[in-house]
C-alpha positions as CSV (number, residue, x, y, z in Angstrom):
1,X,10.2,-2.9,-8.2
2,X,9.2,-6.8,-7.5
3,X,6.3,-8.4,-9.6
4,X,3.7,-8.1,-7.3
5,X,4.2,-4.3,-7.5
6,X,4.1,-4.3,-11.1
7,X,1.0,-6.2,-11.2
8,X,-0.5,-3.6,-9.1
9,X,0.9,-1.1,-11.3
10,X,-0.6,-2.7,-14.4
11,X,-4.0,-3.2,-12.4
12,X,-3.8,0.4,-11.6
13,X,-3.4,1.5,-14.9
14,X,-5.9,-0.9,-16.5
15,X,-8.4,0.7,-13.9
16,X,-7.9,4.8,-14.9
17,X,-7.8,3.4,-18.7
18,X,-11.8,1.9,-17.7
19,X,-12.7,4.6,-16.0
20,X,-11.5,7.2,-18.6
21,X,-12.9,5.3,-21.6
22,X,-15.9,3.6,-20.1
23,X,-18.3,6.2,-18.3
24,X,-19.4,8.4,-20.3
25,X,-18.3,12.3,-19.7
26,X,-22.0,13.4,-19.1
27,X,-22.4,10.8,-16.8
28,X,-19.4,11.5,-14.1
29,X,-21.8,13.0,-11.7
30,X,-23.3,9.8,-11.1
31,X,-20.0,7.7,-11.4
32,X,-18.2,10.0,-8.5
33,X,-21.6,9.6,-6.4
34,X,-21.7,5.5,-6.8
35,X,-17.4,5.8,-6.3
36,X,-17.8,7.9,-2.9
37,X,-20.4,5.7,-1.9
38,X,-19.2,2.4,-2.4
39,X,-16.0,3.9,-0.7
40,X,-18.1,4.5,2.7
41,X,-19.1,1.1,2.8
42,X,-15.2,-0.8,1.3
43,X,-13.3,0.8,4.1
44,X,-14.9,-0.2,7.3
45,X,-15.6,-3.6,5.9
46,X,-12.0,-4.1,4.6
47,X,-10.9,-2.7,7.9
48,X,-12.9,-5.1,9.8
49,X,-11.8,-8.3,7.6
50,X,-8.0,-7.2,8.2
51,X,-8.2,-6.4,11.4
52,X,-9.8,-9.8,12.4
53,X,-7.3,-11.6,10.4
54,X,-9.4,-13.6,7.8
55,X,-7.2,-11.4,5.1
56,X,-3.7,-10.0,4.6
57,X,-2.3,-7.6,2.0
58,X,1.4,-8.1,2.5
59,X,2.3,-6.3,-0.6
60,X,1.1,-2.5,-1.4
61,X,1.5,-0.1,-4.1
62,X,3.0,2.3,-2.0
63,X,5.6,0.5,0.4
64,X,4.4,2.1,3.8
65,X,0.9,2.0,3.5
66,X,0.9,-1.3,5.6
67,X,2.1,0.8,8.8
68,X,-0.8,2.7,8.8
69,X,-4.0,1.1,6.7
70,X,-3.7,-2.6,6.3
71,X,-6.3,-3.0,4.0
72,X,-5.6,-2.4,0.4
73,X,-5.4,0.7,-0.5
74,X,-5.3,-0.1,-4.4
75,X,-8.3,-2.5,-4.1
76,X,-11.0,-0.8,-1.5
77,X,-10.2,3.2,-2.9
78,X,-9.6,2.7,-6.5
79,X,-10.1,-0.8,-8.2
80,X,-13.7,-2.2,-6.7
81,X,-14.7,1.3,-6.7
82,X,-14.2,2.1,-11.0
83,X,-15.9,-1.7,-11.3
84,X,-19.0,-0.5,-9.2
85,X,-19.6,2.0,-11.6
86,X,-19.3,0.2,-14.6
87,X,-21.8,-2.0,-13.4
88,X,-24.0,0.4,-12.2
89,X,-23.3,2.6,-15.2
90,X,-24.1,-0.5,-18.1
91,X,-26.7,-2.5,-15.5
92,X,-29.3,-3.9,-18.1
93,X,-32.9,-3.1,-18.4
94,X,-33.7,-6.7,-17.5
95,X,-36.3,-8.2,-15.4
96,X,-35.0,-10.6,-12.2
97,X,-33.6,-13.5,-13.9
98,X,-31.2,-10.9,-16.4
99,X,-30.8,-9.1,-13.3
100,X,-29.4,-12.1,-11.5
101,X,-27.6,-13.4,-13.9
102,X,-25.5,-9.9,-14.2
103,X,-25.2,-9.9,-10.7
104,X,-23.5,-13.6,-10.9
105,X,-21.6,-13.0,-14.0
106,X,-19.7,-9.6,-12.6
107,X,-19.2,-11.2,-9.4
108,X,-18.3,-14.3,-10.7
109,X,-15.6,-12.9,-12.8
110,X,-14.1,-10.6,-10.0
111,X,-14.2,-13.5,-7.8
112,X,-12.5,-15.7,-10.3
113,X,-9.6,-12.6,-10.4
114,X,-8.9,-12.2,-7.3
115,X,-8.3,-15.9,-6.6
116,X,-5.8,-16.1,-9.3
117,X,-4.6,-13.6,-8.0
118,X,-4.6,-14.9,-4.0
119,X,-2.8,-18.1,-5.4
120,X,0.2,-16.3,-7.9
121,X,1.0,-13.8,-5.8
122,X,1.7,-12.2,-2.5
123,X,-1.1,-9.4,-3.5
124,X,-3.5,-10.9,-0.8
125,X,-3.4,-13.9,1.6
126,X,-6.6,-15.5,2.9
127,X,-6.3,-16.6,6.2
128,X,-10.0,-18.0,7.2
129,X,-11.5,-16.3,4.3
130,X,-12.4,-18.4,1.1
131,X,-13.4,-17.2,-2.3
132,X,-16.8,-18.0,-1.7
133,X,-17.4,-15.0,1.1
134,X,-15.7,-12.7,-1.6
135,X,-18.1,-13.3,-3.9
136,X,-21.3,-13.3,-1.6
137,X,-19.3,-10.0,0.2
138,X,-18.9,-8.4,-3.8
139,X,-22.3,-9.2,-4.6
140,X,-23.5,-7.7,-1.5
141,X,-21.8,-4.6,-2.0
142,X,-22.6,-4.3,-5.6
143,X,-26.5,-4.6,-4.8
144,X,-26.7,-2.1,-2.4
145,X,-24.3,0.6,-4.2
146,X,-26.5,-0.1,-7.1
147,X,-30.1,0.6,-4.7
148,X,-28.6,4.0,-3.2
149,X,-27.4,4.9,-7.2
150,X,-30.8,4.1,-8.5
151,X,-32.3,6.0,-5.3
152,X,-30.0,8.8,-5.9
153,X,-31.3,9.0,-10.0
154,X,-34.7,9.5,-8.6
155,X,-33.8,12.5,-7.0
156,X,-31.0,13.9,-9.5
157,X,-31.8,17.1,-11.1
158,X,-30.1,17.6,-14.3
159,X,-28.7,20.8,-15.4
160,X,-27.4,21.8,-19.2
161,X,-24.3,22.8,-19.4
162,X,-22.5,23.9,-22.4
């Protein structure tokens, strides 16, 4: 297994350990509805940056996966997915500015990841993409996840169960 593998690997693993530890058991109805969702908007628009060649995944977790969805797989299904619900799950009770400055701060520190990233390894290759439409992309993702979540709360019926 080459490094960029194992990195996946260890991002992989760092991502079930968040998602087991950080949302809360009584909450997982709402974490799996902001996951599926977030996955309905990450796959067309990761398909669409691959496909127009602004970004390249040239390693994957699983060694195939590049014949048959270019995007990654570990990033778009799994990864962004468990950070969308932490942050929808732990958004504070702020008003615009706190809001904003959440926003900024979670984007800011994914962004700031996945340029590292870009530069050490072979995990993802810009080509006419720049860290700057990552993190207006993230954000833009992130606030309108969190609007149907918040939407979807409104409606939510809860149920006891024992």
């Amino acid at each position: 297994m080459n490094m960029d593998r194992l990195i996946l690997v260890g991002i992989t693993i760092i991502a079930i350990l968040a998602f087991v530890t950080l949302i809360p058991k009584n909450r997982a109805r709402e974490a799996w509805v902001i996951l599926l969702f977030l996955q309905v908007i990450t796959w067309p628009a990761g398909l669409f940056v691959v496909e127009m060649g602004w970004i390249k995944y040239p390693v994957q977790l699983l060694a195939d996966t590049n014949q048959y969805n270019r995007t990654s797989l570990t990033f778009e299904f799994f990864v962004f997915p468990i950070v969308a619900i932490i942050f929808s799950l732990y958004f504070p009770k702020v008003g615009k500015l706190g809001a904003l400055i959440y926003y900024v701060c979670f984007t800011g520190f994914f962004t700031i990841l996945e340029v590292i990233i870009e530069k050490t390894t072979r995990l993802v290759d810009y080509h006419g993409w720049t860290w700057y439409w990552t993190f207006i992309t993230v954000n833009i993702t992130l606030f309108i996840n969190h609007k149907y979540y918040l939407w979807f709360k409104q409606k939510l019926i809860t149920v006891n169960s024992k």
